[in-house]
C-alpha positions as CSV (number, residue, x, y, z in Angstrom):
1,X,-181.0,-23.7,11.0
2,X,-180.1,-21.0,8.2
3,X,-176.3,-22.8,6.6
4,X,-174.3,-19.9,4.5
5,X,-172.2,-22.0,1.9
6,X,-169.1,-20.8,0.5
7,X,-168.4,-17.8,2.6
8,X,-167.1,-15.3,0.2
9,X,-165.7,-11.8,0.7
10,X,-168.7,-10.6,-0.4
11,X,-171.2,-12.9,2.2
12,X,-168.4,-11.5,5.3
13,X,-168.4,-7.9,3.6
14,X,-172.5,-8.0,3.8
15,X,-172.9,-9.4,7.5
16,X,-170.3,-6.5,8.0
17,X,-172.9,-3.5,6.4
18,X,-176.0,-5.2,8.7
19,X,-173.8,-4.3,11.8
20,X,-173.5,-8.4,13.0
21,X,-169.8,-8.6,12.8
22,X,-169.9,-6.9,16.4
23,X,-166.4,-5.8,17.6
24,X,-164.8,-6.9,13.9
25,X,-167.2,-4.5,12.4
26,X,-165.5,-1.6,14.4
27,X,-162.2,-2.7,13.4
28,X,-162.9,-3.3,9.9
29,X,-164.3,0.5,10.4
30,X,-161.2,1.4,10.2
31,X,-159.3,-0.6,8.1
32,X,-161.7,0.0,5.0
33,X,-161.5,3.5,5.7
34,X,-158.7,4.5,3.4
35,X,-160.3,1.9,0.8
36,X,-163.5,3.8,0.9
37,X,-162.0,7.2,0.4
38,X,-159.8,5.7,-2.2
39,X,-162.8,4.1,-4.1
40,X,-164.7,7.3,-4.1
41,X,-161.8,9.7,-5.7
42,X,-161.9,7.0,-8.3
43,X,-165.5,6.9,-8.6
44,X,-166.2,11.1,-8.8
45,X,-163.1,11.5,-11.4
46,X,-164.7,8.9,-13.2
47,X,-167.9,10.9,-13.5
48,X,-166.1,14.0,-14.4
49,X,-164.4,13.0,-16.9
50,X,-167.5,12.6,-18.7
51,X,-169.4,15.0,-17.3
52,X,-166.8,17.1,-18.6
53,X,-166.6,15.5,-22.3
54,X,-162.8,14.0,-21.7
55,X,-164.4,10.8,-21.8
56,X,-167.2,10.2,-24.8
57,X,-170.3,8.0,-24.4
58,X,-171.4,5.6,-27.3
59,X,-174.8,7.0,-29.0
60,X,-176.8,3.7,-30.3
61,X,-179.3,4.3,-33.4
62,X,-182.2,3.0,-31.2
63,X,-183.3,4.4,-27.4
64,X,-181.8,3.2,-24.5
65,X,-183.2,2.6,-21.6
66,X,-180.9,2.0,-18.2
67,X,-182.6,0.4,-15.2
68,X,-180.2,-0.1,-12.4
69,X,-179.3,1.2,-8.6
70,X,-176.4,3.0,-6.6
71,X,-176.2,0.2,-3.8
72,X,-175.1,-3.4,-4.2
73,X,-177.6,-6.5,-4.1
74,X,-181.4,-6.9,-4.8
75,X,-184.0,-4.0,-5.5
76,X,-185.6,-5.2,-8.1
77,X,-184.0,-4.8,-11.0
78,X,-184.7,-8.2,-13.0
79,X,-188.9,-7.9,-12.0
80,X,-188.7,-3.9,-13.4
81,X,-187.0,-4.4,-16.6
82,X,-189.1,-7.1,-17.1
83,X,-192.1,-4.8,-16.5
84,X,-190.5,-2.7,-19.3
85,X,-189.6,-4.9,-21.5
86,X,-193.6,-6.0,-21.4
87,X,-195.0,-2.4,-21.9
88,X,-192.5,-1.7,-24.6
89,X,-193.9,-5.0,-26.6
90,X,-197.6,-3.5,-25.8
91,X,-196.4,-0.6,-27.0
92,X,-195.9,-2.3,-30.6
93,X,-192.3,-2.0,-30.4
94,X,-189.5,-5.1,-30.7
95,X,-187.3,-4.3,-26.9
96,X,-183.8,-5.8,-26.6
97,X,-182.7,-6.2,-23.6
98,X,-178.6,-6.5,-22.2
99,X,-177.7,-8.4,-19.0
100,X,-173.5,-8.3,-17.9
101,X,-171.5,-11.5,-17.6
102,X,-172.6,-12.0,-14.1
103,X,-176.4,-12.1,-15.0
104,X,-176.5,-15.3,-16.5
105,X,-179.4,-16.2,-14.1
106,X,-181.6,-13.3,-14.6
107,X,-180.4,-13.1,-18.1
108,X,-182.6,-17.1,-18.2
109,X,-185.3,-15.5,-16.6
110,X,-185.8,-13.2,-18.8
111,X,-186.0,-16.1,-21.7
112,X,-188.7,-17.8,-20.1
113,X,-190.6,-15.2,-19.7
114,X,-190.9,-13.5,-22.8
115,X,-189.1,-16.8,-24.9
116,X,-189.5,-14.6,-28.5
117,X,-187.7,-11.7,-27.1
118,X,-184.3,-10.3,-28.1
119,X,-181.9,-10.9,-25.0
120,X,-178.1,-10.2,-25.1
121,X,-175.3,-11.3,-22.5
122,X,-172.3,-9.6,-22.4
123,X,-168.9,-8.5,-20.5
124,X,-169.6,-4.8,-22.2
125,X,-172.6,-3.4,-22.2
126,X,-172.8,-0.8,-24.7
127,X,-171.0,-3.6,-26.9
128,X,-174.7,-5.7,-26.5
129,X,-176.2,-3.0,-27.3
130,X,-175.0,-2.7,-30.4
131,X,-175.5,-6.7,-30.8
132,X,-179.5,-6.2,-29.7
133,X,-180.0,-3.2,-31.9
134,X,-178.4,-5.2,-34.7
135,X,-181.1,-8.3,-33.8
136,X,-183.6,-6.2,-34.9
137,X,-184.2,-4.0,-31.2
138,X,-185.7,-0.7,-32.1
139,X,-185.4,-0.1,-28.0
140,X,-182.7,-1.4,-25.9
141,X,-182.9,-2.3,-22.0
142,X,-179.9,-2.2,-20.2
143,X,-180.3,-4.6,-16.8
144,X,-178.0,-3.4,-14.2
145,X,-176.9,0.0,-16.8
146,X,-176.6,3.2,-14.3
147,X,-173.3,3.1,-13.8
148,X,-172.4,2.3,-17.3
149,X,-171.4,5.6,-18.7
150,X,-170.0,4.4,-21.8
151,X,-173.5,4.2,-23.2
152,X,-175.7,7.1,-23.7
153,X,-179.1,6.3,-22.6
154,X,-182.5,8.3,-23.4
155,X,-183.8,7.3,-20.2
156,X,-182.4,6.7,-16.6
157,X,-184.5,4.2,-13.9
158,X,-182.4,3.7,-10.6
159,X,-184.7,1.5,-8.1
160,X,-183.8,1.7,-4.5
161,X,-184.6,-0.9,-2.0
162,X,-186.3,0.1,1.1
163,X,-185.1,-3.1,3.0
164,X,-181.6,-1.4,2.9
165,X,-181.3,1.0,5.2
166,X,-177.6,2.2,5.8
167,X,-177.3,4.4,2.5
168,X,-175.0,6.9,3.6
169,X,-171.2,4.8,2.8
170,X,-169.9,3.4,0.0
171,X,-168.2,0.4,-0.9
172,X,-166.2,-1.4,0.3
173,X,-167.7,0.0,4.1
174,X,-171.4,0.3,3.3
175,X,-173.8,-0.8,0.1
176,X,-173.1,2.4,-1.8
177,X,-171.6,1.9,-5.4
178,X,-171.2,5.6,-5.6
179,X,-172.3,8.8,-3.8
180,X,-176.2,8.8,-2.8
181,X,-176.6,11.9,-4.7
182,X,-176.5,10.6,-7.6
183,X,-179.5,9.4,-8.3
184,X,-180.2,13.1,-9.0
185,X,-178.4,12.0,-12.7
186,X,-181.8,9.5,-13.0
187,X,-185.0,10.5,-15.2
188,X,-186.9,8.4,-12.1
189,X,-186.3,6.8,-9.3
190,X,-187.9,4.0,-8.0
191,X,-188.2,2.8,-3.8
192,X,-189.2,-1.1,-4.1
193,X,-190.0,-2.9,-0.9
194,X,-190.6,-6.6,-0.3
195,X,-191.4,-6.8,3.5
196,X,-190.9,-3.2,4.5
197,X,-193.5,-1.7,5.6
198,X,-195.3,1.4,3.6
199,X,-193.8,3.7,6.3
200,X,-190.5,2.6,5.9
201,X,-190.9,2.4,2.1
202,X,-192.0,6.3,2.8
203,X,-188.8,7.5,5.1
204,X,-187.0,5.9,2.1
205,X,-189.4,8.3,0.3
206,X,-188.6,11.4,1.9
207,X,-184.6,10.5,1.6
208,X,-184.9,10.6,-2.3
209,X,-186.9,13.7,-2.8
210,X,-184.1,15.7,-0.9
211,X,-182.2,15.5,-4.4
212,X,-185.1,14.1,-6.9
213,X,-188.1,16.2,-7.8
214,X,-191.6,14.9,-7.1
215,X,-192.9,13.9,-10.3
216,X,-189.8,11.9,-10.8
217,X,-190.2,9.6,-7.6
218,X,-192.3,6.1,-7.5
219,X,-192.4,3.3,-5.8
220,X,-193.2,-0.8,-5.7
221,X,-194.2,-3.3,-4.1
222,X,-192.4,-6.8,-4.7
223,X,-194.8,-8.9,-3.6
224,X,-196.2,-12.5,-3.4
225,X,-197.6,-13.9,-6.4
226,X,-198.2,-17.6,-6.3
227,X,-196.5,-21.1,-5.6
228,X,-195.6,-22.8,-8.7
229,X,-193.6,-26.3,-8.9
230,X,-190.1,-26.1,-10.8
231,X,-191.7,-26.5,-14.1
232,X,-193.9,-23.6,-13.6
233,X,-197.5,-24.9,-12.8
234,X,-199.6,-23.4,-10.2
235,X,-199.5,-25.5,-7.3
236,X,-200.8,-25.1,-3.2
237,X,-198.3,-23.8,-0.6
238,X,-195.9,-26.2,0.8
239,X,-197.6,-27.3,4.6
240,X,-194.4,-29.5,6.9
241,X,-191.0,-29.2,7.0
242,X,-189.5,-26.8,4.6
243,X,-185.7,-26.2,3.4
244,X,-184.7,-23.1,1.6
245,X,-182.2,-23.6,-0.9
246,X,-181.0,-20.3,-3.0
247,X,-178.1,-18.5,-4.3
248,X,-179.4,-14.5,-4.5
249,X,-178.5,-11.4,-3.4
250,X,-180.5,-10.7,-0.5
251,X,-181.8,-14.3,0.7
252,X,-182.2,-12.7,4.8
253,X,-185.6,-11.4,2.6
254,X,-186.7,-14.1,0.8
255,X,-186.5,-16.7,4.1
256,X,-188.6,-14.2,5.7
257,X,-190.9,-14.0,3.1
258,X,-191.4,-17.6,3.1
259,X,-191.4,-17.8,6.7
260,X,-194.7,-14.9,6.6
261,X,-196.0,-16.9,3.6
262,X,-196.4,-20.6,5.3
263,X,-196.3,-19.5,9.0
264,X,-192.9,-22.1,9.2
265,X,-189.6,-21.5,10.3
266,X,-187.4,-22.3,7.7
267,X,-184.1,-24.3,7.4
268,X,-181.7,-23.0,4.8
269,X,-178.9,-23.8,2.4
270,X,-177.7,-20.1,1.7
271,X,-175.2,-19.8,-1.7
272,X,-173.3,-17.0,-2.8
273,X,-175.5,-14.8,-5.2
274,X,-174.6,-16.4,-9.2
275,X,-173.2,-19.2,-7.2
276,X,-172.8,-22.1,-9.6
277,X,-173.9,-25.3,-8.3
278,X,-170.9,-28.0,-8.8
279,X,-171.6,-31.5,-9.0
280,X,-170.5,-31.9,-4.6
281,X,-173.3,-29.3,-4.1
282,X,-175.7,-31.1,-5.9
283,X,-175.0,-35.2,-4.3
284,X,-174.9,-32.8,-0.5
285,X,-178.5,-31.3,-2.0
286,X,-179.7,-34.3,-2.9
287,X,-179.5,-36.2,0.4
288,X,-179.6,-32.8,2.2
289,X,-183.3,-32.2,0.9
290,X,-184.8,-35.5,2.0
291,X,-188.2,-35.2,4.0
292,X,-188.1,-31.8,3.2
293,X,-190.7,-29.3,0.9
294,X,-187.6,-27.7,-0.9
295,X,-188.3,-23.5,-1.4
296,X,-186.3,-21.6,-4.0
297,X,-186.9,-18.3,-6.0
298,X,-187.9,-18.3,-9.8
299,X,-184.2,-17.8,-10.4
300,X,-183.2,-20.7,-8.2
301,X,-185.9,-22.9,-9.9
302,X,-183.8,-22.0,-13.4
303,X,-180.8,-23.6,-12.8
304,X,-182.2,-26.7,-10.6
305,X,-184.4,-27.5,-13.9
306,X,-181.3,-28.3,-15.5
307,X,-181.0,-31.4,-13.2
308,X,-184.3,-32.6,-13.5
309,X,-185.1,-35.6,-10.4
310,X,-182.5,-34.0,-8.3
311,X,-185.2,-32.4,-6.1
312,X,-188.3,-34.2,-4.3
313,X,-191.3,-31.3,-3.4
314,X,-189.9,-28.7,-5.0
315,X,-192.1,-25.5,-4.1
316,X,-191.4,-21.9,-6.3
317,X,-192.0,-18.5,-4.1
318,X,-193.1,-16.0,-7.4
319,X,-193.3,-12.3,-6.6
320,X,-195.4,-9.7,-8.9
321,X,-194.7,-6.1,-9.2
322,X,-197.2,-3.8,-7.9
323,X,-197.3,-0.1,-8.5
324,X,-198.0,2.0,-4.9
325,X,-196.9,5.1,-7.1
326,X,-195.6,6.8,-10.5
327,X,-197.2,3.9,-12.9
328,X,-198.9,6.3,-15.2
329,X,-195.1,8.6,-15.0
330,X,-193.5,5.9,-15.7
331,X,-195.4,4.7,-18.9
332,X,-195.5,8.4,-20.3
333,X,-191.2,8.3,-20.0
334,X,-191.7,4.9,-22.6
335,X,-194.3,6.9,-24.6
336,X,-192.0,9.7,-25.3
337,X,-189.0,7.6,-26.1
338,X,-190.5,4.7,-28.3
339,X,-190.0,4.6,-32.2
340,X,-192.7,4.4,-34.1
341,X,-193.0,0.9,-35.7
């Protein structure tokens, strides 16, 4: 049995865009209506104001590079700029990279991976920026950066989850942040997939090169790397009774992942994505999890290492990124924009 905790606007407003709400979905149809039309005049003045030059974008000393999306939730954004931030380092240059306030998670993540790294948190983006380039960046990533139009960046990424298919309405009656077109404003967009298929992954495909050329169109594959316990060691898939505890933007993908990956129906204990574990959730967790192989992401695993013992069996799902196509595009784009060191 899969248990949503804490059932935020956001966890009703999702369950709405899947179509499961049945006959509320048709009435919130309408109600959101208005909202949505209301949200996109906002949205395109927004973008013609600096289109137009009323409103000026910040120019940092140093490149920037933007990786984000035009929908809500997970596509792959924390795995990618990670990617980048790695190829930037081979590159022989020292990348920065800027996560908002609510990627305090990823923004972790991103410490243990690359631990001598220069990594920023912030409420304004272009703000970090300057704070990364000022730490000694000669490159700044911006996580989760398309829509932030305040900074000037050298190069655009928006990824684009294949696992999401209604892309046609935006917020607040489907996943779209703003217009789909606009990911004609990106220097290359990515299609990830975690358990899509390559065929679906290439409808998705099709959709982007209506407003994207060609050369300017990739895609990924999300997909499993290894088990790991909380500390990080390799370890052998779970095998028995298995509880899913995690707090992410999509976790309908990960159970199912997890589900292909041991050939066992999971349980679940399904938090809000960023959800902050209080000190209730953790004494339910701890009795909750009892004769149970506990599965949790990588950014899961980060928070629950701060409780160390909480846990019993604690198995880590860890995906890799894999390049289907536009690696070697992709690598040429960080060629051309990195400072020589």
């Amino acid at each position: 049995m899969i248990v949503r905790r804490g059932n935020s606007v956001t966890a009703v407003l999702r369950q709405y865009w899947r179509g499961t709400l049945k006959g509320w979905g048709a009435a919130l149809d309408l109600a959101l209506l208005p909202v949505e039309v209301l949200y996109l005049s906002f949205v395109n003045l927004r973008l013609f104001l600096y289109r137009k030059g009323f409103l000026v974008a910040y120019r940092l000393k140093v490149p920037v590079i933007s990786v984000g999306n035009v929908t809500m939730g997970g596509t792959g954004k924390t795995p990618f700029s990670r990617w980048v931030f790695e190829q930037m380092m081979e590159m022989g240059v020292s990348p920065g990279l800027v996560s908002g306030i609510w990627g305090k998670d990823e923004h972790l993540l991103h410490e243990t991976w690359n631990p001598e790294g220069v990594f920023v948190i912030t409420r304004v983006k272009s703000k970090g920026a300057k704070l990364a380039a000022s730490r000694g960046a000669n490159v700044v990533i911006v996580d989760d950066g398309f829509q932030h139009l305040q900074l000037m960046r050298d190069v655009d990424v928006v990824i684009i989850s294949a696992e999401q298919d209604d892309q046609s309405r935006c917020l607040p009656r489907g996943l779209l942040r703003e217009p789909f077109d606009g990911i004609s404003r990106a220097d290359m967009v990515l299609v990830s997939r975690k358990t899509a298929s390559k065929s679906v992954a290439e409808r998705v495909l099709r959709k982007v090169a209506d407003f994207v050329p060609e050369e300017k169109i990739g895609q990924i594959h999300l997909r499993f790397s290894c088990w790991t316990d909380i500390e990080g060691n390799s370890i052998e898939a779970p095998m028995g009774r298995q509880l899913v505890i995690t707090s992410i933007a999509e976790p309908e993908l990960f159970v199912e992942i997890v589900e292909l990956k041991t050939g066992e129906i999971s349980e679940g204990e399904i938090y809000r994505d960023h959800h902050k574990f209080t000190q209730s959730d953790l004494d339910y967790l701890r009795i909750r999890s009892k004769g149970y192989n506990v599965v949790m992401t990588e950014k899961d695993a980060i928070k629950f290492k701060a409780f160390p013992g909480l846990l019993d069996n604690v198995y880590v799902l860890c995906l890799e990124l894999e390049w289907e196509r536009g690696e070697h595009k992709m690598i040429e784009i960080l060629r051309r924009i990195k400072e020589p060191v």
